[in-house]
C-alpha positions in Angstrom: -4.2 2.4 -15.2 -3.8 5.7 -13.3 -0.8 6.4 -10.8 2.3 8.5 -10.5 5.5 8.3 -10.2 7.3 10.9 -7.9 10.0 11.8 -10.6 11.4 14.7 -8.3 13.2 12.5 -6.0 16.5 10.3 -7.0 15.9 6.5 -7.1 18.2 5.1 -4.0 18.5 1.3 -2.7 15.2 -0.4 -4.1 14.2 -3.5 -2.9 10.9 -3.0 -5.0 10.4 -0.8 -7.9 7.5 2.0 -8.2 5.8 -0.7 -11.0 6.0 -3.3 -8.8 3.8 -1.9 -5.8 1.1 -0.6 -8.5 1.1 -4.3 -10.3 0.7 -5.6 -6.8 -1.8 -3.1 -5.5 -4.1 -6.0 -7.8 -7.8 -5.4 -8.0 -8.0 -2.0 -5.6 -7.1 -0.2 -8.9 -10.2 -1.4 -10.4 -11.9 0.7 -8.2 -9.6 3.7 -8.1 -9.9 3.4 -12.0 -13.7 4.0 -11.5 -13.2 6.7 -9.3 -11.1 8.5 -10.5 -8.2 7.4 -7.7 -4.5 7.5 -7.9 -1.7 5.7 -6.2 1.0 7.7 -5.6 4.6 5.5 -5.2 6.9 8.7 -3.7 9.7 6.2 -2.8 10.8 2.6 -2.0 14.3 3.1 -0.5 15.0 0.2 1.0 12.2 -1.6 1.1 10.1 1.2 2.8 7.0 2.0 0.7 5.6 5.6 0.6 2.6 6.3 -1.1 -0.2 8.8 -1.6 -3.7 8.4 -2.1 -5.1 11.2 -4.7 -7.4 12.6 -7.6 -10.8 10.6 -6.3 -9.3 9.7 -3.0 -8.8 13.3 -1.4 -11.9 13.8 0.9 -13.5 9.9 0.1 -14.8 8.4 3.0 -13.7 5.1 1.7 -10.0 6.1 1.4 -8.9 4.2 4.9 -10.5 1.1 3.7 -9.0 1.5 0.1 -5.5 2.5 2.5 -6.1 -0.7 4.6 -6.6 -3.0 1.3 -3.1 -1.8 -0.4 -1.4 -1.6 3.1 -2.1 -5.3 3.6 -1.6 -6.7 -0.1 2.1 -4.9 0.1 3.1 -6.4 3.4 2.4 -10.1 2.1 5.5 -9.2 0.1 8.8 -10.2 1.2 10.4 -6.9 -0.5 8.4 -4.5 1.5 9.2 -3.5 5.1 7.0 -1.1 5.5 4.0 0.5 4.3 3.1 4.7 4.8 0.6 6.5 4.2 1.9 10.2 3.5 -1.1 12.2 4.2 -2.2 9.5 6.9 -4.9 8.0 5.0 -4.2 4.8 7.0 -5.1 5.6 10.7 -3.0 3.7 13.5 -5.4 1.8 15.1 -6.5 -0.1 11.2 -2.5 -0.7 10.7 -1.9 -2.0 13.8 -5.1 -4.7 13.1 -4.0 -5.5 10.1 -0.1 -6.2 11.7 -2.1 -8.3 14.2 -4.1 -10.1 11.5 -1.0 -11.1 9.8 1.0 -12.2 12.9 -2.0 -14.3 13.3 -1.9 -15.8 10.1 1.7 -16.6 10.5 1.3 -18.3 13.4 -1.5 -20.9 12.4 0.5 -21.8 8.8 0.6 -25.4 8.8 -1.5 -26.0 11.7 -3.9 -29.2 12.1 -7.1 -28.9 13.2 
């Protein structure tokens, strides 16, 4: 498995550790792992996830779809507030879908057909 850890910057209130997000980032990293990709976790503080898409990912057309994929496997979690992207890899318009899509979801939980 390939990622980083930003060691530069102190740890501060966690609600979810830098392991965490990569274990839950699931089968995306099989395909960073071909590609050469790497997730990396700059800081959780709080709940607020910040990440950084490298090695393979710089310049990869497939990088928002890879972005959108982790974005929405981290928001299931009830430890993460947020998701960002710190180089924008995630463009507004696929967040705000995805936000949508889950707003969705929790709105038709238990509902009969």
């Amino acid at each position: 498995m390939r990622w980083l850890i930003d060691e530069h910057r102190p740890p501060r209130n966690m609600a979810i550790t830098a392991e965490e997000v990569l274990k839950e980032i699931g089968p995306v990293q099989e395909v960073l792992d071909a590609h050469d990709g790497v997730v990396t976790v700059i800081d959780t503080a709080d709940g607020n996830v910040m990440l950084s898409l490298d090695g393979g990912c710089v310049g990869c057309s497939s990088t928002p779809m890879t972005a959108m994929q982790i974005y929405y496997s981290l928001k299931q979690l009830d430890s993460v507030n947020d998701v960002v992207f710190v180089n924008g890899e995630l463009p507004e318009y696929m967040r705000t879908f995805i936000d949508q899509k889950m707003a969705d979801e929790e709105n038709t939980e238990g509902e009969i057909i």
